[in-house]
C-alpha positions as CSV (number, residue, x, y, z in Angstrom):
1,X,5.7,13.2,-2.3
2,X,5.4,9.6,-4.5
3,X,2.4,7.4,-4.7
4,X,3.0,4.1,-4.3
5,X,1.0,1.5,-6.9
6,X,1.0,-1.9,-5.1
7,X,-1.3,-4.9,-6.9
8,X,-2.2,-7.5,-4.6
9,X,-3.3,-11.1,-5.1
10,X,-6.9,-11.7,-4.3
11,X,-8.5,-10.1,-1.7
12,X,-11.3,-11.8,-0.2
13,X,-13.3,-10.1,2.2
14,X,-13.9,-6.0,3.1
15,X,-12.1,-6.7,6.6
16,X,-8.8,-7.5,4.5
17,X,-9.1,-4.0,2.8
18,X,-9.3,-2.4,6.7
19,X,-6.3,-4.1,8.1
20,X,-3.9,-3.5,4.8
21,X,-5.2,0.3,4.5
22,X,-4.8,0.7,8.9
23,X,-0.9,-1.3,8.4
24,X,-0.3,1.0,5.6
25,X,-1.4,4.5,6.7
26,X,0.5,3.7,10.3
27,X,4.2,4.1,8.7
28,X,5.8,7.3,8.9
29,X,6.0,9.4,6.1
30,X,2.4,7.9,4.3
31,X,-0.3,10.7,4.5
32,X,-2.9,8.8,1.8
33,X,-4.1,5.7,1.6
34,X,-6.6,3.6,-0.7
35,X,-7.3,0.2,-0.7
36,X,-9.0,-0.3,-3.9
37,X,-11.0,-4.1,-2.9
38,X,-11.9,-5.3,-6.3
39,X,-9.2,-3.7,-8.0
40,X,-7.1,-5.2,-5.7
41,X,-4.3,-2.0,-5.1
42,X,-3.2,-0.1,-2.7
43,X,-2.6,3.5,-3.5
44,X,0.0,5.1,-1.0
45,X,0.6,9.0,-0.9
46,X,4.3,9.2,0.9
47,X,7.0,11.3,2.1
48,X,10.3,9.4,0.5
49,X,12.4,11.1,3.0
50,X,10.8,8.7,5.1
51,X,9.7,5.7,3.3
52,X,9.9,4.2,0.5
53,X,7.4,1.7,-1.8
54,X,9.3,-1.5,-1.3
55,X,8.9,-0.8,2.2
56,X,5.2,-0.3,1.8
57,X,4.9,-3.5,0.0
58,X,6.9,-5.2,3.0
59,X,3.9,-3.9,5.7
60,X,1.4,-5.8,3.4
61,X,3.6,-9.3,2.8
62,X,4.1,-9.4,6.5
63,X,0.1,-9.0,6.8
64,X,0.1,-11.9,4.9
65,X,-1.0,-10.7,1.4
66,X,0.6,-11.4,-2.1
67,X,2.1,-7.9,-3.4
68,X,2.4,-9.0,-7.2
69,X,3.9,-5.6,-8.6
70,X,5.2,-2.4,-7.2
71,X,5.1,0.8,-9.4
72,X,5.8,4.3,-8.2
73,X,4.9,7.7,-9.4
74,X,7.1,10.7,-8.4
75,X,5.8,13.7,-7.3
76,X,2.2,13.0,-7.0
């Protein structure tokens, strides 16, 4: 397992945090996710058999939200 360390641009309301962390936790191989609102991340537990970050990032810029900076940790 990885976790995947996307910043966002500004998020501006609670309902944006629900619909990135729903997108997010709905591709295969993430088991954890947390959308932190006024740090404005997204921490991703995931399977990189499976998935990978950039991928992850691609869910949220389709959602239409900024993804400013990806960062990965391996083996979390």
């Amino acid at each position: 397992m990885a976790k995947a360390i996307l910043q966002l641009g500004e998020l501006t309301c609670p309902s944006c945090m629900t619909k990135i962390q729903k997108a997010v936790a709905n591709q295969d191989g993430v088991s954890n996710v947390k959308v932190l609102f006024n740090a404005g991340k997204v921490r991703a537990d995931f399977d990189e058999s499976e998935t990978d970050a950039n991928k992850l990032s691609d869910v949220v810029t389709e959602l239409g939200y900024e993804v400013k900076k990806v960062k990965v940790k391996e083996n979390a």
